[in-house]
DSSP file (Angstrom, degrees, kcal/mol; ACC not computed):
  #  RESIDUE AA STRUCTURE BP1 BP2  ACC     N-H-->O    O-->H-N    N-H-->O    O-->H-N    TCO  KAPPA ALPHA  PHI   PSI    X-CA   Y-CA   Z-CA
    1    1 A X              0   0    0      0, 0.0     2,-0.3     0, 0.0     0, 0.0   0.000 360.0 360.0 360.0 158.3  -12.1   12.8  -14.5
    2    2 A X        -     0   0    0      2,-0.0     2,-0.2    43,-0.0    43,-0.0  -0.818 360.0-164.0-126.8 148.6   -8.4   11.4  -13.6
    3    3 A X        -     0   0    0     -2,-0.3    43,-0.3     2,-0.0     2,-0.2  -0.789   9.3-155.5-145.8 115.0   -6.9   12.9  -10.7
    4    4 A X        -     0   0    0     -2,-0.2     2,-0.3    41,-0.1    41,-0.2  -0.572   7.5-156.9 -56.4 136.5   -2.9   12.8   -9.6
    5    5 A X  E     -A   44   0A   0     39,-1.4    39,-2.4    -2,-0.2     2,-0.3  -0.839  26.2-120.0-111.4 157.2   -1.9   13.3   -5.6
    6    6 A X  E     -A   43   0A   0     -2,-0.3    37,-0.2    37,-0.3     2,-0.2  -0.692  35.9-170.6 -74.2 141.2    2.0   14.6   -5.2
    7    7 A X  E     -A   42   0A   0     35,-2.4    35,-2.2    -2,-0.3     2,-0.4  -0.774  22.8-128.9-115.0-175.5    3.9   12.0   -3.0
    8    8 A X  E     -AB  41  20A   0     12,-1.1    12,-0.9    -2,-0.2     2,-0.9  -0.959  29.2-119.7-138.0 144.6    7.3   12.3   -1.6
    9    9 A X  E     +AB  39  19A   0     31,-1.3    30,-2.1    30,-0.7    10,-0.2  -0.658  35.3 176.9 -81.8 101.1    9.4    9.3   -2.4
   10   10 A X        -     0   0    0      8,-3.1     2,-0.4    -2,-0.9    -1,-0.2   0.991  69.6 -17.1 -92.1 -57.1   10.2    7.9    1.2
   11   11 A X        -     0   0    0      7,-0.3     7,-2.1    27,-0.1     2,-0.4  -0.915  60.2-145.6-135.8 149.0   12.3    4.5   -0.2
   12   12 A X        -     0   0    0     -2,-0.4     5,-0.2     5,-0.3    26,-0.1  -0.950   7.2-168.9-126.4 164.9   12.4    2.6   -3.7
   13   13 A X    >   -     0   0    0     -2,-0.4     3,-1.2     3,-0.3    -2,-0.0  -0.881  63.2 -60.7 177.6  69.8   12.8   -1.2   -3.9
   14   14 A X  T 3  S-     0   0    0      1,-0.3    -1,-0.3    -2,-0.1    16,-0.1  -0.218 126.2  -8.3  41.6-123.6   13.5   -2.1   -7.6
   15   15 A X  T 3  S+     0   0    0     -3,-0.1    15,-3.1    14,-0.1    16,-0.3   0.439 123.9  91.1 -85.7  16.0   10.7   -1.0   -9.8
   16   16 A X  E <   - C   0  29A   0     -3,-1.2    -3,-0.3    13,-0.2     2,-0.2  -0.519  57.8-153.0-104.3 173.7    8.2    0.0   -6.1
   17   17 A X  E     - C   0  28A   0     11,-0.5    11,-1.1    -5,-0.2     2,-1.1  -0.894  12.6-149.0-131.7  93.9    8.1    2.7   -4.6
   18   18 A X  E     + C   0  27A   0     -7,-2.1    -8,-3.1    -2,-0.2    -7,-0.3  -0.571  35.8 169.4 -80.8 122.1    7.3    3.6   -1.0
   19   19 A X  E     -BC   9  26A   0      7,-1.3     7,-1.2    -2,-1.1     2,-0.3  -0.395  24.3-141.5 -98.3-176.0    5.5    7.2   -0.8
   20   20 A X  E     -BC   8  25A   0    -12,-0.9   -12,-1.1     5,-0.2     2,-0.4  -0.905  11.1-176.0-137.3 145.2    3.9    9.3    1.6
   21   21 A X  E >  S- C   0  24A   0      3,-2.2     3,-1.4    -2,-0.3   -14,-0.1  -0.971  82.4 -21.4-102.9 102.4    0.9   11.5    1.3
   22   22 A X  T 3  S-     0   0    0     -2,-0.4     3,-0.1     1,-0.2   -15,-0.0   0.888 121.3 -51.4  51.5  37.3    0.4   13.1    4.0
   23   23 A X  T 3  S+     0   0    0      1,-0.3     2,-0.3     0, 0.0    -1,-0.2   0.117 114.5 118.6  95.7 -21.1    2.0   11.1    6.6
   24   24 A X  E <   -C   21   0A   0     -3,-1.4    -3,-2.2     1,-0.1    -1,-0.3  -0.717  63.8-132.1-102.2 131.0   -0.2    8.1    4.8
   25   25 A X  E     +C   20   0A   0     -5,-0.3     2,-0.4    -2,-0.3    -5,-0.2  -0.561  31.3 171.9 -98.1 135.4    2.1    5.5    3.5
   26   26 A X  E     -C   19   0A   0     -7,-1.2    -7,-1.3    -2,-0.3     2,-0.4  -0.871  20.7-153.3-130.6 155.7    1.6    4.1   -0.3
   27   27 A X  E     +C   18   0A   0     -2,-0.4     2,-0.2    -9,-0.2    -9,-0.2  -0.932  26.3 172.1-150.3 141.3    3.8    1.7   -2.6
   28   28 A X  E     -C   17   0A   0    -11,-1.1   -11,-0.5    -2,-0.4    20,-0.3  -0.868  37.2 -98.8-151.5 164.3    3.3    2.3   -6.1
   29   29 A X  E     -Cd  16  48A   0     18,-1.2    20,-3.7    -2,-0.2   -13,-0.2  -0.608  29.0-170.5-171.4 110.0    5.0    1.0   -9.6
   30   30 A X    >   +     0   0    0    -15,-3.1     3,-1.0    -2,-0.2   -14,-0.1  -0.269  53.0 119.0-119.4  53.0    7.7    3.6  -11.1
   31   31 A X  T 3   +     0   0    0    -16,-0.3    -1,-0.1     1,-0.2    19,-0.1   0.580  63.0  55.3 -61.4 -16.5    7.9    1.8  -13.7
   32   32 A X  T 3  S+     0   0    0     17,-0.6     2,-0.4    -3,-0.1    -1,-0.2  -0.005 105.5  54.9-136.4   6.5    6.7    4.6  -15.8
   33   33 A X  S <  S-     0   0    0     -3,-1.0     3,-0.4    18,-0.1     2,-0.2  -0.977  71.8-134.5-145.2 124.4    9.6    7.3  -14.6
   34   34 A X  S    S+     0   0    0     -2,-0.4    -3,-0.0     1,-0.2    -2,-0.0  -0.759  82.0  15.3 -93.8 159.8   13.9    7.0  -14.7
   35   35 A X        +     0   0    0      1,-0.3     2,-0.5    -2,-0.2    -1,-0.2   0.813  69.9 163.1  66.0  43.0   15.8    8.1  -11.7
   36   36 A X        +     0   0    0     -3,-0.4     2,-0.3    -6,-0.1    -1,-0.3  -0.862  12.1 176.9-109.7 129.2   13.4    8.4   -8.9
   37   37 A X    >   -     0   0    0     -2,-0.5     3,-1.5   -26,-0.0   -28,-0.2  -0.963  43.8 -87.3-140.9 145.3   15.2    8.5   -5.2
   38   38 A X  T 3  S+     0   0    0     -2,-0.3     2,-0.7     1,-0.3   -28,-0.2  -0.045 121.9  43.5 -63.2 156.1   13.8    8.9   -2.0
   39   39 A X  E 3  S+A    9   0A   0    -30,-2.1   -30,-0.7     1,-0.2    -1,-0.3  -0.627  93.5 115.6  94.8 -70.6   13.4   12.8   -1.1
   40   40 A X  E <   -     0   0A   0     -3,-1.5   -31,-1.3    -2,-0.7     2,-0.3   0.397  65.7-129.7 -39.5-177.9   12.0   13.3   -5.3
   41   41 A X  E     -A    8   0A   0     12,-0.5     2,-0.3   -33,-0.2    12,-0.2  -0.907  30.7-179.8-128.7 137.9    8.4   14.4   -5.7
   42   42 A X  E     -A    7   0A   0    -35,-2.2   -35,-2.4    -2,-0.3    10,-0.2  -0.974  33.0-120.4-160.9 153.3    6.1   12.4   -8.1
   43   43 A X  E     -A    6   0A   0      8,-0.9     2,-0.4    -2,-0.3     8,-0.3  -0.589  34.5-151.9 -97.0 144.4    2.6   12.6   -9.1
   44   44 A X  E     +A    5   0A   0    -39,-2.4   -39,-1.4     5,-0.2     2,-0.4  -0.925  20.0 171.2-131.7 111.0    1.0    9.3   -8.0
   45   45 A X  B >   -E   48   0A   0      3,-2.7     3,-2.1    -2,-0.4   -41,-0.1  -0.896  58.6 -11.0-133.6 165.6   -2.0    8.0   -9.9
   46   46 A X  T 3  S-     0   0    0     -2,-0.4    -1,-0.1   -43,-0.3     3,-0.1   0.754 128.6 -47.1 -14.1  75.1   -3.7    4.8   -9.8
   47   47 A X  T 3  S+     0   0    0      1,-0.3   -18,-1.2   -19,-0.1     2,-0.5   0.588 127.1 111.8 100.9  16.3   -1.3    2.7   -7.7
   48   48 A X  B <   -dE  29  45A   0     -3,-2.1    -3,-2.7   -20,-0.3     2,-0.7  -0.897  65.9-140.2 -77.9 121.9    1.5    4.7  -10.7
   49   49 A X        +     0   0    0    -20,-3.7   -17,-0.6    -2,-0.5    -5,-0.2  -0.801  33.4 178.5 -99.6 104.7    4.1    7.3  -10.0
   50   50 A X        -     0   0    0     -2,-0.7     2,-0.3    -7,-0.1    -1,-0.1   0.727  45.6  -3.3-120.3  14.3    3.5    9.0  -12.9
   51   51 A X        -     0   0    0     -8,-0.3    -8,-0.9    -3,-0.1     2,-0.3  -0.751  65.5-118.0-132.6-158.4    5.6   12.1  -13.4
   52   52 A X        +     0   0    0     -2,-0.3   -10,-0.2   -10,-0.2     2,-0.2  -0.983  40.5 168.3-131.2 141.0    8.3   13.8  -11.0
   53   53 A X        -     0   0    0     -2,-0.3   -12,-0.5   -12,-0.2     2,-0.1  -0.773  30.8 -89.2-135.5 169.0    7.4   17.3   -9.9
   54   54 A X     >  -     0   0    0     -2,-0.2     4,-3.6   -14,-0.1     5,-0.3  -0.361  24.8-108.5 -93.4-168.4    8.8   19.4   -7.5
   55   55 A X  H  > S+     0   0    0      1,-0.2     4,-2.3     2,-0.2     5,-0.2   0.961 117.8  48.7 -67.5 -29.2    8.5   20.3   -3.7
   56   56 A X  H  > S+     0   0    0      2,-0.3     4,-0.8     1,-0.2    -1,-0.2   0.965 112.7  40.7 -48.2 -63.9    7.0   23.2   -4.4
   57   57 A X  H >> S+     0   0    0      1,-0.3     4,-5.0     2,-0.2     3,-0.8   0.858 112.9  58.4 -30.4 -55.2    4.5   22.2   -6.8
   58   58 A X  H 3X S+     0   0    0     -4,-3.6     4,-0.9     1,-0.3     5,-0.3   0.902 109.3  44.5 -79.6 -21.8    3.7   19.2   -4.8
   59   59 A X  H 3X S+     0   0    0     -4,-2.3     4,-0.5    -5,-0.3    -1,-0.3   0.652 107.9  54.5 -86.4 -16.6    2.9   21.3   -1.9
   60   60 A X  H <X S+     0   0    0     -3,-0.8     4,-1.9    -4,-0.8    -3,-0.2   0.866 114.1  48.1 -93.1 -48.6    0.7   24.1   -3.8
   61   61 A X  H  < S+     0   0    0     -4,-5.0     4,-0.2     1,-0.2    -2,-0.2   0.658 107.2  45.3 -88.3  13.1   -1.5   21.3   -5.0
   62   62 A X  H  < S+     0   0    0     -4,-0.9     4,-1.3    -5,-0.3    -1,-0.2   0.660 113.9  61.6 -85.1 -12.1   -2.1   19.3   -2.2
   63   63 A X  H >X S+     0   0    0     -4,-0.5     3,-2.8    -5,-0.3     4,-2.3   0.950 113.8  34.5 -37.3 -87.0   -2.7   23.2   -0.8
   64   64 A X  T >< S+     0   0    0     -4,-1.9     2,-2.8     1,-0.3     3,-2.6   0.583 112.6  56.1 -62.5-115.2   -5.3   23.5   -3.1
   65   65 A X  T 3> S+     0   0    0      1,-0.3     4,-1.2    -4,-0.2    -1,-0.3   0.147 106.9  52.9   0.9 -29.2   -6.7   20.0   -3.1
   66   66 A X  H <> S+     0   0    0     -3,-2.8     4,-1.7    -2,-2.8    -1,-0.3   0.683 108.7  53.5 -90.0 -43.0   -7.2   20.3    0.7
   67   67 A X  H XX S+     0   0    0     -3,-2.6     4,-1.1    -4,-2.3     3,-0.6   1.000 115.3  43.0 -60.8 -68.9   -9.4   24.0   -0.2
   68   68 A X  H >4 S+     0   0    0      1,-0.3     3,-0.5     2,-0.2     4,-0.3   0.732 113.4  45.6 -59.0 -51.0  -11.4   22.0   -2.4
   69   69 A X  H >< S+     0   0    0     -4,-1.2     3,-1.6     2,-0.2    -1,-0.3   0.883 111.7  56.5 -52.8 -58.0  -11.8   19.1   -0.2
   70   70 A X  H << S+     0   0    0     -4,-1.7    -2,-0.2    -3,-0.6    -1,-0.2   0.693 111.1  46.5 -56.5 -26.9  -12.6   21.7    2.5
   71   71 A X  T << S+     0   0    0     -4,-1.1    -1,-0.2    -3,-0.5    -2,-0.2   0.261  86.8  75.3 -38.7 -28.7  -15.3   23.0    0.3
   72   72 A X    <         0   0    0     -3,-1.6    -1,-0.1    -4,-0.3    -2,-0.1   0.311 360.0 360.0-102.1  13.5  -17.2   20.5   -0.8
   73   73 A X              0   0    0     -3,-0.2    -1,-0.2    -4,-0.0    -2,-0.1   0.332 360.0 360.0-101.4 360.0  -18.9   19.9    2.7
């Protein structure tokens, strides 16, 4: 199973990314999306930003991702 986390785009750097998840700092290759600027929303999956979502969205699944996580104990 493949799983995409939302980030929030904190800087880009030609085809990088820096992101944050939860406060947790990433750089990931948006290579694979046009027009990504810091503030966007983007699905990030292995070390790939690979769609743009919004804030909403990205905040209702890391919601839920954070109940399952909390769950699984």
């Amino acid at each position: 199973m493949c799983l995409a986390i939302p980030a929030k785009v904190i800087s880009v750097d030609g085809a990088t990314a820096l992101l944050t998840i939860e406060d947790v700092e990433y750089r990931a290759s948006i290579l694979l999306l046009d027009d990504v600027n810091p503030g966007d929303y983007v699905m990030l999956h292995a070390g790939f930003a690979i769609q743009k979502v919004d804030a909403e969205e990205a905040a209702e699944t890391l919601r839920l991702l954070n109940e399952v996580a909390g769950s699984s104990g």
